[in-house]
N, C-alpha and C positions, 0 to 999 in steps of 0.2 A: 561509548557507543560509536562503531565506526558507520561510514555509508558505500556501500559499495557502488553505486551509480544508479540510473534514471534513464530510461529509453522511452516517450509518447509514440503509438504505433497507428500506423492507418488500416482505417477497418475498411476491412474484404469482408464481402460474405459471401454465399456458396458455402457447403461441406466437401467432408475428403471421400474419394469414391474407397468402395472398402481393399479394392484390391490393394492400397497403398497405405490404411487404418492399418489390414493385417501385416506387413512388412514393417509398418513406425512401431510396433506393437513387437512382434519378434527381436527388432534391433534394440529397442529401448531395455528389454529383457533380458538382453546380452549385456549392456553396458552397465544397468544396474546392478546383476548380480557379480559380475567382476567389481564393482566400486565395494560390494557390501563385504564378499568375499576378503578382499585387499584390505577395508579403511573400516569396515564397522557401519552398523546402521543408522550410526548418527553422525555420517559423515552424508547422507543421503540429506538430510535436513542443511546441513550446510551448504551442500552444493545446489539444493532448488533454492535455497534465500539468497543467492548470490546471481544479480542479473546478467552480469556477461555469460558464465556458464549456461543458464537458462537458457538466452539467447545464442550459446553454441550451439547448447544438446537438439534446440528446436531446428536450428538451422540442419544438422548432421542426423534429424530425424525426417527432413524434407520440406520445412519450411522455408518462404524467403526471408531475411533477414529483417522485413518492418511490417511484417504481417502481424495485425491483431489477433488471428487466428492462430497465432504460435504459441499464443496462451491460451486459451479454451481446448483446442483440440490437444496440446501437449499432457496438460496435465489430464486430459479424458483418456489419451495413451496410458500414462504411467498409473494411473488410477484401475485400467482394468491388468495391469501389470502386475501391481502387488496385490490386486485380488487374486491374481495365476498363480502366483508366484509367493511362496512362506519366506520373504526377503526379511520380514518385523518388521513391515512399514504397511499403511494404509492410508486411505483418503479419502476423506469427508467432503461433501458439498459439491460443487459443480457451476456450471451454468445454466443460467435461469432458475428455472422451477426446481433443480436439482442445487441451486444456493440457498432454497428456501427449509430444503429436505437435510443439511450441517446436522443439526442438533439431533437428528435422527440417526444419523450415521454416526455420530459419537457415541450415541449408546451402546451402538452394535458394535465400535471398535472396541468402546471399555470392557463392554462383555466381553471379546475374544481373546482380547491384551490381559484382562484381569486386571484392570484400570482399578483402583480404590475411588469411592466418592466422592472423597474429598478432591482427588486430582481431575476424576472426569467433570465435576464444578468447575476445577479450573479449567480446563480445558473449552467447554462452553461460555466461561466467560471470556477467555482472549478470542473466540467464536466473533460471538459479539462485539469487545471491544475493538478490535481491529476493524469490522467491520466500520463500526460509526465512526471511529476516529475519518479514516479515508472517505465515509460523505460529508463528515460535519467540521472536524478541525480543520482541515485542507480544503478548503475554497475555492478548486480552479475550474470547477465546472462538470464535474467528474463525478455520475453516480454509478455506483458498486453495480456490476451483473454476475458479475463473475466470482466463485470465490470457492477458495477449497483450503484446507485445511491438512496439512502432512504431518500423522499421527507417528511415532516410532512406538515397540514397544514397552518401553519405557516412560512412557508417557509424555515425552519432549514434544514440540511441535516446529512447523514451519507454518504457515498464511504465505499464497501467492493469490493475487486477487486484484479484480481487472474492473475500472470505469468505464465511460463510455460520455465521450461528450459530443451531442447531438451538434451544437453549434459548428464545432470547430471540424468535426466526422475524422476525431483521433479517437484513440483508445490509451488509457494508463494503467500501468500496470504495478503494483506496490507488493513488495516482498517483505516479509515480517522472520526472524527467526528465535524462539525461548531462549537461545541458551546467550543470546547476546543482547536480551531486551533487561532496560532499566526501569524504565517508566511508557505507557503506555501511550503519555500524551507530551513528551518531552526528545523529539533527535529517537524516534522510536523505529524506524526503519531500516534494513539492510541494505533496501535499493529501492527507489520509485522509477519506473522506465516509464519512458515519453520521449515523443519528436517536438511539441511548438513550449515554448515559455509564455504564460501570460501574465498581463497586465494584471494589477492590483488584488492579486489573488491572497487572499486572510490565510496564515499557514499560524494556528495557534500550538500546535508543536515546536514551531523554533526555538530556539537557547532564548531568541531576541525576545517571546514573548512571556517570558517567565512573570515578569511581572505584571502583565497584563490577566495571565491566568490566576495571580494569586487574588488580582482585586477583582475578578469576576464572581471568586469565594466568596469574598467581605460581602460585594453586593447580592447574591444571592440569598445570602446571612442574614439581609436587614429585610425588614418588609416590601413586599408587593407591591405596596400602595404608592411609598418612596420613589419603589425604579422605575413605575408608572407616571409618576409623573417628572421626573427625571428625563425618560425618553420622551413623553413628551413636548418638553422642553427643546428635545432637539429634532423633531420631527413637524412642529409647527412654532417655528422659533419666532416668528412675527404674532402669534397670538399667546404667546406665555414670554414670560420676563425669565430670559435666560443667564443664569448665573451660572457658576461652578459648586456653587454652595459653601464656598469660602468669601460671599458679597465682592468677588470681585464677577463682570461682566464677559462672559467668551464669545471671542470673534470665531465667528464659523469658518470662514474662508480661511483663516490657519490651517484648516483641515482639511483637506481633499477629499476625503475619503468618506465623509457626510452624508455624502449624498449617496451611497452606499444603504444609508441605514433602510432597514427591512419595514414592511408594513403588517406583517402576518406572524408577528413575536407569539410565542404560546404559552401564553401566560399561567393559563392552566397547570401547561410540565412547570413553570418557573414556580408558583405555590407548590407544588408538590414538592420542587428541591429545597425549597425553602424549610417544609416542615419535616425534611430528613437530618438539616441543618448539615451539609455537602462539608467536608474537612479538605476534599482539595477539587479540582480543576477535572480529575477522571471524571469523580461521583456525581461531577453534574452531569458530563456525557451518559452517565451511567442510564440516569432518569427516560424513564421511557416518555416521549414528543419530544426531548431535547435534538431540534435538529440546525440545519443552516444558518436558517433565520435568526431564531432566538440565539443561536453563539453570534454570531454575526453583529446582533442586535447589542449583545451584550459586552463583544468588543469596542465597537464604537462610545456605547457608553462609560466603560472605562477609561479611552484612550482619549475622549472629548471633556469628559467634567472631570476626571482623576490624573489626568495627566502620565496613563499606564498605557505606552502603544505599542503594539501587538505588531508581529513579521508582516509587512504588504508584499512580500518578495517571494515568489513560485520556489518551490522547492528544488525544483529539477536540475539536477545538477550532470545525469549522465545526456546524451544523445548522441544518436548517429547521425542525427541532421544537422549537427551546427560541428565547425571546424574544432581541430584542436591540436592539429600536427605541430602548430608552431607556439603552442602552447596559451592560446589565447581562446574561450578566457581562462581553460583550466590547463594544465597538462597533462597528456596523457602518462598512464602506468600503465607503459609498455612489458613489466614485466610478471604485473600481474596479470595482464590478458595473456600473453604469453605462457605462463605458469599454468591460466583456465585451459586453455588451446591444448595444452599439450597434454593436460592429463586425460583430456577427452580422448585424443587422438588413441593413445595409450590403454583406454579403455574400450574405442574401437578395434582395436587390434588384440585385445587381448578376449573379444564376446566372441560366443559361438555362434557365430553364423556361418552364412556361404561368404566365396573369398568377393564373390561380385556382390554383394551388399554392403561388405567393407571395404573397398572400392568407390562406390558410389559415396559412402557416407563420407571417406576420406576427402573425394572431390570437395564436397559440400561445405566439410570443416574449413579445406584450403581456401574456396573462394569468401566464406565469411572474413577470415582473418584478413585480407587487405582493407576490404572496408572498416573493419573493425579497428585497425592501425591509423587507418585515413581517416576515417571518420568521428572517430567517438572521442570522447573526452570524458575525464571521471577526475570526480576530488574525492579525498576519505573527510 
């Protein structure tokens, strides 16, 4: 599983007035159908699960380069685009009210695709899954508004899908694509974009947390009543005699991260996964109430009495906010942006438009690419 990089963006609000919807709308129409023309329709999936493209195509469709709006409004472009347009691609869900409407729009796509059951199942499950993963495994403060879903018709997908964290007034943005996912809850991403990194943020996707996900199995495996009183043991450790359950004594101040644990665990989803009897780490996400809390709840309990510790380290690995010319702390692949850069360029020159619309879009490419040279950093 590679990573293609991480951008946090700052939320603008305001919408776009139409006379410039309709021109992102025209360009974007030109450039897709040259890509699909050239590479195939399932290079269209490739190129939205890849955030620096994304972040070209929105830039060279009119956005500024750190605008949270470069996600909602972009894929609201391309979304009335291949409805225009018989390219073999569609798009499920949206923003807001229109993320809640996914599972509806995949019906409609399966009908028109001639989707089989079994695959529009799948399809509404990685729906879902992606969803939860990005509020519940990932930690950083970050809930889902955003979220759409890029159908081929083949049934392949993409997930581009947008947080929103009130505290910090960023936006993240997380890119998902099928044909390079291995596991749902394990390095499952293409790209997460963000501007800030934070503190002590629970990333139960990491490589690092494998075994913290398998003993969250085991413990959901045993009784209720056990992890109850388990947690708490470490939620009122001066009024319960705190062991490990191996009769030796745990020092809490080992742990930083303690004082983390949750007060709103949901016990309720945790019987229910229990009497599914969960075989790995998805199917407890799977559980409808499994959310923050209760993984949260249930990391710390692994990592305090089982000695199983889970990623505290933020995912984010791309941004434009923090340096990386000089290679610190990642270095830049200059020539994979460059490679992104130019086949955009290539595909503005090659869409029918007017010559002043590609013109403008060319400006817009040119001036991202210095910042994006200067500023960004990406590791795979």
């Amino acid at each position: 599983m590679y990573r293609t990089g991480v951008m946090d963006l700052v939320l603008h609000g305001g919408s776009v007035p139409k006379w410039l919807l309709g021109r992102m709308v025209k360009l974007a129409k030109g450039i897709f159908t040259v890509i699909v023309d050239e590479f195939g329709v399932e290079e269209v999936l490739n190129r939205v699960s890849d955030p620096l493209f994304f972040q070209a195509l929105s830039n060279v469709l009119g956005f500024d380069w750190d605008s949270s709006g470069s996600t909602t409004v972009t894929c609201g472009v391309l979304k009335e685009v291949f409805k225009q347009e018989n390219l073999g691609i569609r798009i499920a869900g949206g923003k807001g009210e229109k993320s809640r409407k996914t599972l509806d729009d995949l019906e409609m796509i399966g009908e028109e695709f001639n989707i089989s059951t079994r695959k529009l199942e799948e399809l509404k499950y990685a729906s879902r899954m992606t969803a939860k993963v990005d509020n519940t495994a990932i930690q950083a403060g970050y809930q889902i508004y955003h979220h759409t879903v890029f159908v081929s018709e083949k049934g392949s997908w993409a997930v581009v899908q947008q947080g929103l964290n009130l505290e910090s007034k960023t936006a993240r943005r997380y890119h998902w694509l099928s044909k390079t996912l291995k596991s749902f809850v394990e390095e499952p991403h293409t790209g997460i974009s963000g501007e800030r990194i934070h503190e002590n943020v629970l990333d139960m996707t990491a490589k690092q947390s494998e075994e913290c996900r398998k003993v969250c199995v085991d413990i959901v495996n045993e009784s209720k009543e056990k992890l109850q009183k388990q947690y708490l043991a470490l939620v009122k450790p001066n009024q319960t005699f705190l062991t490990d359950w191996s009769r030796r004594e745990i020092k809490l101040e080992k742990y930083p991260h303690y004082r983390l644990l949750p007060e709103n665990v949901n016990w309720k989803a945790l019987q229910e996964a229990y009497e599914i009897k969960p075989k790995n780490f998805e199917e407890i996400l799977a559980v409808k109430g499994i959310g923050p809390a209760t993984v949260r709840g249930l990391a710390l309990v692994a990592e305090i009495i089982y000695g199983a510790k889970p990623s505290w380290e933020d995912p984010l690995k791309f941004s434009f906010a923090f340096g990386g010319k000089d290679g610190v702390p990642y270095p830049i692949r200059r020539k994979v942006m460059d490679k992104a850069i130019s086949f955009l360029k290539e595909a503005v020159k090659a869409a029918e438009v007017g010559d002043k619309e590609k013109l403008e879009a060319l400006k817009r490419l040119k001036a991202f690419a210095p910042k994006t040279l200067t500023y960004g950093r990406l590791k795979v």
